[in-house]
C-alpha angles and dihedrals in degrees: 000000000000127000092232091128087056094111101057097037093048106050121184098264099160096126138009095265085072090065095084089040090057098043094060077077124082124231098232086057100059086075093225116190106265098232141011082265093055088058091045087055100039086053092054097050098051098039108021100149096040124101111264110162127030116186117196105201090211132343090262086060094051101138099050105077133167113235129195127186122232080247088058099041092059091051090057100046086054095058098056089048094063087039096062101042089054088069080056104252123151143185086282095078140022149238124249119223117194115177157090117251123302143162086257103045113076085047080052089049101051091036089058084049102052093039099033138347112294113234106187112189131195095251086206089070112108108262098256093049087061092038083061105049093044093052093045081057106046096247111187102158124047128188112187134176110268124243091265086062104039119354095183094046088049082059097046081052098054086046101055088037079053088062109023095041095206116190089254140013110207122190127208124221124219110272107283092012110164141199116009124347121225112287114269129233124251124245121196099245103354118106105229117188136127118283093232093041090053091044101054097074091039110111108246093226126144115262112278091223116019125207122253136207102289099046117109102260094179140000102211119185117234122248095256090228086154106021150321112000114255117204108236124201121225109200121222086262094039090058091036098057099043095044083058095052091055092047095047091078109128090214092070128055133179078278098065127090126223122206113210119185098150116103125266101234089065111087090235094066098044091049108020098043112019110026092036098047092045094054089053102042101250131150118238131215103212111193121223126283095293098049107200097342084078101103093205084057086080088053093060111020091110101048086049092044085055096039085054101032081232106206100197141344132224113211137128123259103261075074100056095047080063102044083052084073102042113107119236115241108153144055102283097165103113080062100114100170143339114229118213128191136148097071144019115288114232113230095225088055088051092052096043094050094040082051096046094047103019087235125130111234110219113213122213141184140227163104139249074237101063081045091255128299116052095143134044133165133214141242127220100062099312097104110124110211117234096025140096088220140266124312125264128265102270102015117105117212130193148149131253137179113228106207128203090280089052095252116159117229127188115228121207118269109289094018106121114237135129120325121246134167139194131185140100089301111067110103132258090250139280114292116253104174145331130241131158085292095062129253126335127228135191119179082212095225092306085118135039128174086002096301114123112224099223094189085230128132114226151133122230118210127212093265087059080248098153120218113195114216099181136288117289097235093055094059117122114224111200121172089347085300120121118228116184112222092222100068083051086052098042089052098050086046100061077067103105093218084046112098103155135027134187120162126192131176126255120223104246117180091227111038091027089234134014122200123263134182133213105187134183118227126206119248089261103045114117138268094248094058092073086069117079105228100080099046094042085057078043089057090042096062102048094042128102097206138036099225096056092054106110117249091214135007114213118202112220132188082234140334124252130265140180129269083264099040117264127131114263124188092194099095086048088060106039079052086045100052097035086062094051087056089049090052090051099052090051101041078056088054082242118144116235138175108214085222091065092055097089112189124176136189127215121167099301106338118087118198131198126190127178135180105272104239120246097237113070099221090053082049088054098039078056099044085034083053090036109050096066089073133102088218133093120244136154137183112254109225122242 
């Protein structure tokens, strides 16, 4: 291979002013490889002998790492792949992929994907949960991490083959692991080995029959901010493009180094730090098996920053609000940027770590349903304060009102509204079910004439710069009157004992909802601050309008996220409406056990049930409390 279609396929993206540049120029003629196999391949044959992939077993070991060249990494893709269609899978099913990071199992990922379709899973998810998912998507092969990796998540394993029967059960080793692994245990008509061992007889070959753009590559399940996670497909072009838009960046080369420490069942690391770097060539860093979640990683991040001459970083920003308080006590200097994504990045943590490192963090936007990256901001001065950055070549943005019927209707450029998004990035749909004819997907009315509803509120300037103003089911009506959360948030925040906000509304029987705060203190705030008073006066004087200030302020340990990571407010409100059950029955004289009081949370529509009491007239005090509410609720019958 040459890089003579370097050019076109590289354009100059170094500020906002390239986006119009790069768009004269048609997709198609930008000669993308055609799959996630295509860019493996491609990689291999332009760098064969170059580093692609370096794995640390732990932070302690952090200079013994285990490197792979783009030229190794494709044998052994092609192994597993053969591997995997002599147990007979086709493009038909997938591949279920249940661990933390390890030195197998981005070779396991892109392998399912070429052979198959790749269904990473959170392996913390309770066992039916995943049982679920994987069935749902027609899981027939699993690789899981062993029981040296991950001994709880090789249980959860057995327990889901146990119910879903697929045809093998591979299990992955620690990074460098040597000599024979534990035995397996046997499963009645499941092959269990483990997955290097199986590998190491397979031909290395290239596949007979590759994948093309409109194959299901993944099936990625969504962050469940608002109820039970989906499990959404990308599609070979979906990851292709995306992951493009993230390497055309004019600040990296085929020189610079990426550190990863993010999981690969979240959409970032598969496209941020695997698929991009691959299609440009980069080595990437990849942290130990908990990622940023290895305490002993913040010890030693610099020293590995300078070992690697580490270019830039992906995380999310509770990271950053650490890094901020490392000391730095190695050459960083190769650091050109740190790259954040999964949830909103708090002002105060960009300044305090730009301070601290003297590195520029780039924000960037997206779903699992526009596969992952449709924003991205700039360093050098062309940050643009208050939003998450400007949308990706290819990819339209607008805003749309969405009125009581559920009509979509588009709002002048600038006018917030709901967020949608069109372009060659938003999913095939979110898988519903499986017969003889695949999997079959519904974008269950998340997308219409090709736009993706993101559920985000938001305003678009006229540089496609996108500016995030909160989600539209976390609105808090009050009064008729709508109260974004955020501005309550952003106001506790500028507290300096405050570290986390998350503010709900509660169910009142005159506004319809009244705001409510759950908040997060650092280990030195003071003892007065657990009560709300202060922090509610706090709230009052940073905020523009009386009806958002909070009627109580709640202090939390710590304030609930996703299975990938990302905040939720869902388990706040469930807490919050179940209390205000609670205060009811007992305003009423009426005994409760909180555990009676079931509610349950699906999309927008919250649901409380709750056992019907023996004596009529307690039945009719409840029915008499209850009924002033917005919410649904029901007696469950004995």
């Amino acid at each position: 291979m040459t890089t003579s279609s370097a050019p076109a396929l590289w354009p100059d993206y170094a500020t906002p002013d390239s986006l119009a540049a790069i768009e004269e120029v048609p997709l198609t003629a930008r000669k993308l490889p055609t799959s996630t196999y295509a860019v493996l391949d491609r990689a291999a044959g332009l760098w064969p002998d170059q580093p692609a992939v370096t794995f640390l077993p732990r932070a302690e070991d952090w200079e013994e790492g285990h490197t792979r060249t783009f030229a190794e990494l494709r044998t052994e893709v092609h192994r597993l792949v053969h591997l995997f269609r002599s147990h007979g899978i086709g493009r038909r099913e997938s591949v279920g992929l249940l661990s933390p990071n390890t030195a197998l199992l981005p070779t396991a990922l892109l392998a399912a994907q070429t052979a198959a379709i790749a269904a990473p899973v959170n392996p913390h998810l309770p066992a039916d949960h995943i049982t679920r998912l994987l069935g749902l998507g027609r899981a027939r092969i699993l690789v899981a991490a062993g029981p040296e990796l991950d001994p709880g998540t090789w249980r959860t394993a057995l327990a889901v083959a146990a119910e879903l029967k697929p045809i093998a059960l591979y299990a992955l080793r620690p990074t460098g692991a040597t000599g024979t692994g534990p035995a397996l245990e046997n499963l009645g008509g499941t092959t269990v080995d483990y997955l290097d061992a199986a590998m190491a007889t397979s031909p290395d070959e290239r596949p007979r029959v590759e994948p093309n753009a409109h194959d299901l590559a993944a099936l990625f399940h969504t962050g469940g901010t608002t109820g039970a996670p989906k499990l959404a497909a990308h599609t070979h072009g979906n990851e292709v493009v995306d992951a493009w838009s993230i390497a055309a960046n004019s600040l990296l080369d085929e020189r610079s180094v990426i550190f990863a420490g993010l999981p690969l069942f979240h959409v970032n690391a598969l496209v941020v730090t695997l698929l991009a770097p691959l299609l440009r060539g980069q080595h990437v860093v990849w942290a130990g098996p908990l990622g940023y979640r290895e305490p002993a990683l913040y010890s030693h991040i610099w020293r590995i920053v300078e070992r690697y001459r580490i270019s830039a970083m992906s995380a999310v920003p509770t990271v950053y609000s650490v890094l901020a308080q490392v000391p730095v006590d190695a050459d960083i200097s190769s650091l050109r940027f740190a790259v954040v994504g999964a949830s909103a990045l708090p002002p105060t943590v960009r300044t305090a770590f730009t301070q601290h490192t003297g590195v520029e963090i780039c924000e960037g936007y997206g779903l699992t349903e526009a596969t992952c990256a449709t924003a991205r901001s700039f360093t050098g001065g062309h940050h643009r304060p208050g939003s998450v950055g400007q949308r990706m070549p290819y990819q339209q943005v607008k805003t749309a009102l969405v009125d009581s019927k559920n009509n979509w209707l588009d709002l002048p450029p600038g006018t917030p509204g709901v967020l949608l998004i069109k372009g060659p990035t938003v999913f095939a749909g979110y898988v519903t079910g499986h017969g003889t004819d695949g999997l079959h997907l519904d974008s269950q009315e998340t997308v219409r004439d090709g736009w993706l509803n993101t559920g985000d509120l938001a305003r678009v300037d006229r540089d496609g710069f996108i500016h995030l103003i909160g989600r539209a089911k976390d609105l808090i009506i009050r009064g008729g009157h709508n109260i974004d959360p955020a501005t309550i948030e952003d106001a506790l925040l500028q507290h300096p004992h405050v570290t986390g906000a998350s503010a709900v509304g509660r169910p009142d029987p005159h506004a319809g909802e009244v705001p409510i705060a759950y908040v997060t203190l650092s280990p030195d705030a003071p003892e007065a601050l657990n009560r709300s008073g202060h922090l509610i006066e706090h709230a009052r004087a940073h905020l523009q309008e009386s009806a958002a200030v909070p009627k109580d302020v709640i202090v939390l340990d710590s304030l609930p996220v996703t299975a990938v990571g990302k905040p939720t407010k869902v388990p706040l409100r469930i807490r919050t409406v179940r209390q205000t059950v609670l205060d009811e029955l007992a305003a009423a004289g009426l005994p409760s056990d909180p555990t009676d009081v079931d509610c349950r949370f699906d999309d927008a529509r919250l649901t409380v049930t709750l056992p019907r009491p023996a004596a009529a007239d307690a039945a009719d005090r409840i029915t008499a409390a209850l009924g002033r509410y917005t919410f649904a609720w029901s007696f469950t019958e004995a």
